[in-house]
C-alpha positions in Angstrom: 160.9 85.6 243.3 163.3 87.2 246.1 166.6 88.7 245.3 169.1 87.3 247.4 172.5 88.4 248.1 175.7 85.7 249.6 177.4 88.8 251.8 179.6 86.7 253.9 180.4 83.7 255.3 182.7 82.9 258.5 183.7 79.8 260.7 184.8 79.1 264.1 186.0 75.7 264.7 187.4 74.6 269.2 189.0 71.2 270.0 189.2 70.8 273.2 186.7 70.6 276.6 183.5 72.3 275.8 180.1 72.2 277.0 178.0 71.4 274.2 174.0 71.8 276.1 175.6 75.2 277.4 177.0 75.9 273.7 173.2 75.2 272.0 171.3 76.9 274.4 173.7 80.3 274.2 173.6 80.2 270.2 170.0 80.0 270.7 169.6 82.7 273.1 171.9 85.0 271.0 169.1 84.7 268.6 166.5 85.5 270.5 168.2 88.8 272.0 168.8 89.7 268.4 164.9 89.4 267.6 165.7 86.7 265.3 163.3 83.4 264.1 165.2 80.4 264.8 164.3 77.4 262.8 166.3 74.1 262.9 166.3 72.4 259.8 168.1 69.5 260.5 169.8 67.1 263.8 171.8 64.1 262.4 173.7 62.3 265.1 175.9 59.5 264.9 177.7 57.2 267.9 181.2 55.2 267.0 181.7 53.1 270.5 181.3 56.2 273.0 182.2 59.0 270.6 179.2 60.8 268.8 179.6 63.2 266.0 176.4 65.3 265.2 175.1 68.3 262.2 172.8 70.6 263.1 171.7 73.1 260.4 169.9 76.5 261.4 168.0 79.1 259.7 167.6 82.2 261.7 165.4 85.2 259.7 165.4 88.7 261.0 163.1 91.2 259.0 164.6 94.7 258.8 162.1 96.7 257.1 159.3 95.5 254.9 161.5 95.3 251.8 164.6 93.4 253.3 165.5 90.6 255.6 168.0 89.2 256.7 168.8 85.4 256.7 171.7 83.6 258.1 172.3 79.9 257.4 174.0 78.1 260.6 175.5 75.0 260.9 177.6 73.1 264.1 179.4 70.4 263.6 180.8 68.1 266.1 183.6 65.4 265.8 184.1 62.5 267.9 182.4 64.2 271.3 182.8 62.0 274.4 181.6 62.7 277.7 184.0 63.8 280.1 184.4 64.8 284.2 186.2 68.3 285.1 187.0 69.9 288.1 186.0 73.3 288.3 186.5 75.3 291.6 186.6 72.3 293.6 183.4 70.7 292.3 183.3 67.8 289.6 181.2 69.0 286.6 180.3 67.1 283.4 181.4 68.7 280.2 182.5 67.7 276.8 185.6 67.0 274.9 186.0 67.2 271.4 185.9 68.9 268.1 183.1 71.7 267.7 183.0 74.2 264.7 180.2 76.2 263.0 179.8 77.8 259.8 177.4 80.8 259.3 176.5 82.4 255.9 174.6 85.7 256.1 172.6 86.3 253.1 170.5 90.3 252.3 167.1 89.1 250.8 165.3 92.0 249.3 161.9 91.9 248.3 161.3 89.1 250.7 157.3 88.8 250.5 157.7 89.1 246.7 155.4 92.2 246.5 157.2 93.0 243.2 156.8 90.1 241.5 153.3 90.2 240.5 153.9 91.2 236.4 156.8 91.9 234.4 156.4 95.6 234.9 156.4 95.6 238.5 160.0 92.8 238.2 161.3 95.6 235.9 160.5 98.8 238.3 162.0 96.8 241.5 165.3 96.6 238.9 165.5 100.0 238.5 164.7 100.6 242.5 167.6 98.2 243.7 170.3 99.4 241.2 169.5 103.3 240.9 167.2 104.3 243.7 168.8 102.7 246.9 172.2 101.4 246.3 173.2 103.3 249.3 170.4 101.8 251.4 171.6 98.4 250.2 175.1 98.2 251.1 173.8 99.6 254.8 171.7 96.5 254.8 174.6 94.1 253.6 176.8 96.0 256.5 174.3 95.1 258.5 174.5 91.1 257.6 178.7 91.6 258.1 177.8 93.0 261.7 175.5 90.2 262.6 177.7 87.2 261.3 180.7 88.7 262.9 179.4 89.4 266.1 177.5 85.9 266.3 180.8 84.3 265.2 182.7 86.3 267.9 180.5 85.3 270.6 180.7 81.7 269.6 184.4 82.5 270.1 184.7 83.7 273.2 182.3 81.3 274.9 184.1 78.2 273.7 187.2 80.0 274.9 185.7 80.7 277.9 184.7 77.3 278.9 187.5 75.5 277.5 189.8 77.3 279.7 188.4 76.4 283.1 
């Protein structure tokens, strides 16, 4: 079985104009840049008249080396999203109006491939290697995780900001 490790978890949360296809496709290709797998685990949508809230869920995994990984659980949320008309430098544009927030928890997984988990022996050894033999190599990792979640966070940020202040 991996060891896993909750390091941290951070929100962002925007009401206001937005533009949610823009949003999705710039998460996604922050992932990508990162050389991170992007897997979406769920897409529940719901309409009330014109309105539509939805819940996405992401898992994005990033191997590090071949004994750690890194694994950050993503979900957006969106409240009551309508469909709105803007205009932006003299030309109307489409764009979204709403509430929009996302959670992310970033989570160390060591052992990932669960190469020490093939007898007791070897369960005891990789023990022994994660509390005396690299506790310094494991808090890089987990600084690592902080930097990710912070900086994807922070990008979310500014982007909403940046587009809701047209």
């Amino acid at each position: 079985m991996t060891d896993k490790d909750a390091v941290l978890k951070e929100k962002v949360e925007h009401s206001g104009l937005f533009d949610f296809a823009g949003f999705y496709s710039f998460a996604h290709s922050w992932f990508k840049e990162q050389k991170y797998g992007v897997n979406e685990k769920k897409y529940s949508e719901k309409v009330k008249g014109n309105a539509r809230d939805l819940r996405i869920e992401w898992a994005a995994t990033k191997a590090i080396s071949d004994y750690f990984k890194i694994e950050l659980d993503i979900t957006f949320e969106v409240w009551g999203m309508t469909e709105v008309e803007v205009e932006i430098d003299g030309e109307k544009k489409k764009m979204n109006k709403g509430t929009i927030g996302a959670e992310i928890k970033g989570t160390l997984v060591k052992d990932y491939d669960s190469k020490w988990e093939t007898s007791p022996q070897w369960r005891f050894l990789r023990e022994i290697y994660n509390k005396y033999l690299i506790p310094a190599r494991v808090n890089s990792m987990k600084g690592k995780v902080e930097d990710d979640v912070r900086s994807f966070k922070e990008e979310l940020k500014s982007f909403l900001d940046l587009i809701g202040k047209r």
